[in-house]
N, C-alpha and C positions, 0 to 999 in steps of 0.2 A: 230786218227793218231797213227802208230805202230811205236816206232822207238826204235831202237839196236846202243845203243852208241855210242860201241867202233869199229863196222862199220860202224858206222854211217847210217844204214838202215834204210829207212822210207818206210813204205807199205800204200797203199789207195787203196778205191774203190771208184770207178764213177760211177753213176746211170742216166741215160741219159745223161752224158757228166758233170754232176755237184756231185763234191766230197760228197759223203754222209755224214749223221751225225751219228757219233759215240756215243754208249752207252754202260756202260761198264758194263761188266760181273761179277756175284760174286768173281773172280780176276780178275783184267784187265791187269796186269802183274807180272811175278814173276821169278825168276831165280831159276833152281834146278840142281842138279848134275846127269849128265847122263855119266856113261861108264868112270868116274873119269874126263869129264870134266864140266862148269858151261855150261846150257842155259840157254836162255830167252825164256820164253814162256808168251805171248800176247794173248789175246780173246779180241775182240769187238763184238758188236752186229750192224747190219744195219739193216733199213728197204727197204725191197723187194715190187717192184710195178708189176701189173698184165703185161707180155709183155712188160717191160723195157726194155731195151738195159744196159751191167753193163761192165767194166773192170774194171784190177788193174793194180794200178800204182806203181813203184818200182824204188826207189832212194839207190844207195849204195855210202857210200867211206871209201876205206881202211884206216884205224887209227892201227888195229893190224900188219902191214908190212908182213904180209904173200905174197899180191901178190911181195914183192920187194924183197921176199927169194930164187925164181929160179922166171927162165923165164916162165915155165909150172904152173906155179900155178894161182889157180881160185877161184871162186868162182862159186859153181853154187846158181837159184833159181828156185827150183823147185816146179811149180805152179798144185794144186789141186784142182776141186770144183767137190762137191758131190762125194768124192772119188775115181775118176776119175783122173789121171795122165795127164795134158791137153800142159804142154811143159815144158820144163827145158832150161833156161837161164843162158851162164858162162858171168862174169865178170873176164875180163884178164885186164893184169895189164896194156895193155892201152887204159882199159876204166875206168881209174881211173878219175873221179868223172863217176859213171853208174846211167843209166837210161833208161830205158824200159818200155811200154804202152803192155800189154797185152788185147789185146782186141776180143780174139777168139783163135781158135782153125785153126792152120795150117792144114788142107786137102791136103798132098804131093799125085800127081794123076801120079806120072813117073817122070821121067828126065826133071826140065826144067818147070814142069807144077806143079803148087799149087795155093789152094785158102786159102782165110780166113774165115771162118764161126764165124758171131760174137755171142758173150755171149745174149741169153734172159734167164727174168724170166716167168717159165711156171706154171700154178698152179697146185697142187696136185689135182689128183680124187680122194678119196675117195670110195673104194669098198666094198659093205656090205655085200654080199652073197662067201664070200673068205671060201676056206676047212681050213684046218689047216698045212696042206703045205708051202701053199699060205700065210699063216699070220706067219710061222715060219721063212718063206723066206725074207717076205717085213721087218720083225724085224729087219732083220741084213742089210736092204739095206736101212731102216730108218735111223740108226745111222749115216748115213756118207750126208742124203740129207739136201741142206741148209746149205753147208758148206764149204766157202772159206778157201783156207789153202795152206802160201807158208812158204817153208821149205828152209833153207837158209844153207850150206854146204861146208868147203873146202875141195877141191879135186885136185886133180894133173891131166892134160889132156895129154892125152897119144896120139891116132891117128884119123885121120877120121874114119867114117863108115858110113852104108847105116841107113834110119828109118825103122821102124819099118812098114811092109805090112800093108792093110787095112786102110780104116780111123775109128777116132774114132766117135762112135755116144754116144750121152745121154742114159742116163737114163729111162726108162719104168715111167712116172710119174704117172700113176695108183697104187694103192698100200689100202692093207688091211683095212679097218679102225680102225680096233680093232689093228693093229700092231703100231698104232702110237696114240692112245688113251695116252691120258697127254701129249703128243709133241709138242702140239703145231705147227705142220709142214702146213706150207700152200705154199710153190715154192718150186721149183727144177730149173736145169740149161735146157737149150734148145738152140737149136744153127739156126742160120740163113740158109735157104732155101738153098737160091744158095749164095756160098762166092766169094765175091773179089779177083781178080786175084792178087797176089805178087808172088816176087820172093821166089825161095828153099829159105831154111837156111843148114846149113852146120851140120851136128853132128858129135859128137868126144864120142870114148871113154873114159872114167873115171873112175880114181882111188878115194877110199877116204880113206886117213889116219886114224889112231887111234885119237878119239876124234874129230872128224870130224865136227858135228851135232855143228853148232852157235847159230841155234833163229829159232822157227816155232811165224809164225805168224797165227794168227784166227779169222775168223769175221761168224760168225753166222747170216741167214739173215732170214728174215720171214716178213708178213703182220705186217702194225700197231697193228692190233688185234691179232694177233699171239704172239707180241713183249707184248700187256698189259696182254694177260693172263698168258706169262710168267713173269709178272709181270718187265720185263725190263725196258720198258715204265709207269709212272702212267695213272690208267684208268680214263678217263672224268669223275671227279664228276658231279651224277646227279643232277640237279637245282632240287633245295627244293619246295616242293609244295607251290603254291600260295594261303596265307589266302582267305577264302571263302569270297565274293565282299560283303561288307555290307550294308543292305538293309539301303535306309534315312528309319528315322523315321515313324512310319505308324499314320496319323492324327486322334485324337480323337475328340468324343463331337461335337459339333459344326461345326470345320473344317473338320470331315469326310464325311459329307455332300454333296449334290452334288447343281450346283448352283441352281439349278430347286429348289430343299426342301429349300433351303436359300431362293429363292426366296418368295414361298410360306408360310414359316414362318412369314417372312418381314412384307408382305399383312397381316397377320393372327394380327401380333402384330399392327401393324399402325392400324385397326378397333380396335381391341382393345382398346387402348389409345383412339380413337375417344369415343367410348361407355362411359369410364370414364370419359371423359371431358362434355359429354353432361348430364349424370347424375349431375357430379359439378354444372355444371351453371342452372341445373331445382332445386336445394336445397338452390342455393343462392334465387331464384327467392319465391321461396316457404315462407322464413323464409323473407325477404322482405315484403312480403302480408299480412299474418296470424296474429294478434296480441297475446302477450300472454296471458292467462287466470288464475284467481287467484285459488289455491284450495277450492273444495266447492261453486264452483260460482255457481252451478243448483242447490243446498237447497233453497227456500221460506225462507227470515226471516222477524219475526215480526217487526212493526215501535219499534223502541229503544232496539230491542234485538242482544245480540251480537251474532259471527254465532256459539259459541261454547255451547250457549244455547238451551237446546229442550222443547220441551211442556210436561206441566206436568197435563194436563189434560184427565181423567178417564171418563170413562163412568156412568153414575148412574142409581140406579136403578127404577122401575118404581112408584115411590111416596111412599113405605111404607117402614118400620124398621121393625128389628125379631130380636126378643126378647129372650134371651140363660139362662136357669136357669143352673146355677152352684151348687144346691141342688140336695141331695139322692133323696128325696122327688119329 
């Protein structure tokens, strides 16, 4: 929301009938000296939808007593988009508190006969095979597209007069693409088919005093994505990548097994255990039966001999002795 104090001006835009959201511009207001007098100068940023319907809205009331200085004195507000002149509204001093709905472009067709052609948003083409003409030309008609802008002025009204022949039409919204590289430009204006029949409006000549110029107001419009690459808007942080799902545990030994091998282990082990159990009980059985035996029990011993005695009986020889002389001789 635009507003100039000490007229108490307030400027909006409406985008399908619901006041847009404002976002503000590397300045979003500032006051500088022009022609030795102060203005206000205002930028906003809006977001532009594909084939909207948009107006602006215009609240004025005199605090500086200019309209209570003569009877002739005004205000005008002269309304722009895409650089295009599209009407000029006076505030006389009795329409003090003012208010105005701009919502199109008067089509005066003769005496007696006019329509309204309403405001749309149309989108840029993009053309990629442009001479250098053609990209020299769309430069200079880049600068002005996407660009609301009401210029707010005291002047003195002098007389009736006729409008201006012709009607006005848009903009070519075709354009370079190299001519609007970094621009970020995605709409322009476009006007409604067949307009609404209303009545003329009346125009007057106008004078404007020295230091004339009170407050331009400004609203820059473009796609969401238009709006983040020029970083107006912040861009959707991307969601952080999701940790990779962590596998359960992978089962070892035993429980990797499948039941069938569980199975057949089971069986393997249970014969098992039978086999020892049956050995057991043929060793009880055995040692039950068998009695012990002393060592040496198969040697023969004599009656009265004890068993660690043996015989000491030699063979002889057969009935005679030899006789060993231990003489030289």
């Amino acid at each position: 929301m635009a507003i100039l104090e000490d007229l108490r001006a307030e400027v909006t835009v409406k985008v399908n009938g619901v006041t847009a959201v404002e976002y503000d511009a590397p300045f979003s207001t500032e006051a500088t000296e022009e022609s030795g007098g102060l203005v206000l100068r205002s930028q906003k940023y809006i977001e532009s939808i594909d084939d909207a319907e948009f107006s602006i809205r215009i609240t004025a009331e005199d605090r500086m007593g200019w309209l209570k200085a003569k009877s002739r004195h005004c205000y005008s507000f002269d309304v722009f988009v895409d650089g295009l002149q599209i009407c000029l509204y006076l505030m006389n001093p009795s329409d003090n508190p003012f208010k105005i709905h701009v919502k199109g472009v008067e089509d005066d067709r003769g005496p007696g006969v006019a329509r309204l052609r309403r405001f749309k948003f149309g989108t840029i083409m993009a053309i990629e095979d442009a001479d250098d003409k053609r990209v020299s030309d769309d430069m200079e008609k880049g600068k002005s597209l996407g660009l609301i802008e009401v210029r707010v002025s005291k002047c003195i009204k002098k007389g009736t007069t006729s409008p201006d022949a012709g009607a006005l039409e848009p903009r070519d919204l075709s354009i370079a693409s190299k001519a609007i590289q970094g621009n970020a430009l995605s709409h322009g204006m476009t006007l409604q088919a067949e307009g609404d029949e209303i009545e003329p409006g009346t125009y007057y000549d106008l004078k404007y005093p020295a230091n004339s110029h009170v407050a331009t107001f400004k609203f820059r419009y473009g796609s969401k994505e238009a709006l983040k690459q020029q970083l107006v808007i912040p861009r959707t942080p991307q969601p952080s990548p999701e940790p990779p799902a962590q596998l359960p545990p992978q089962p070892t030994g035993y429980d990797s097994l499948s039941q069938e091998e569980k199975d057949r282990l089971g069986r393997l082990k249970y014969e098992e255990l039978q086999v020892m159990r049956s050995l057991q009980q043929r060793d009880v059985k055995l040692e039950s039966v068998i009695p012990n035996r002393e060592i040496g029990a198969g040697i023969k011993r004599e009656h009265g001999s004890s068993p660690s005695e043996r015989s000491s009986k030699m063979p002889r020889g057969k009935g005679r002795r030899e006789t060993v002389d231990l003489t030289d001789d």
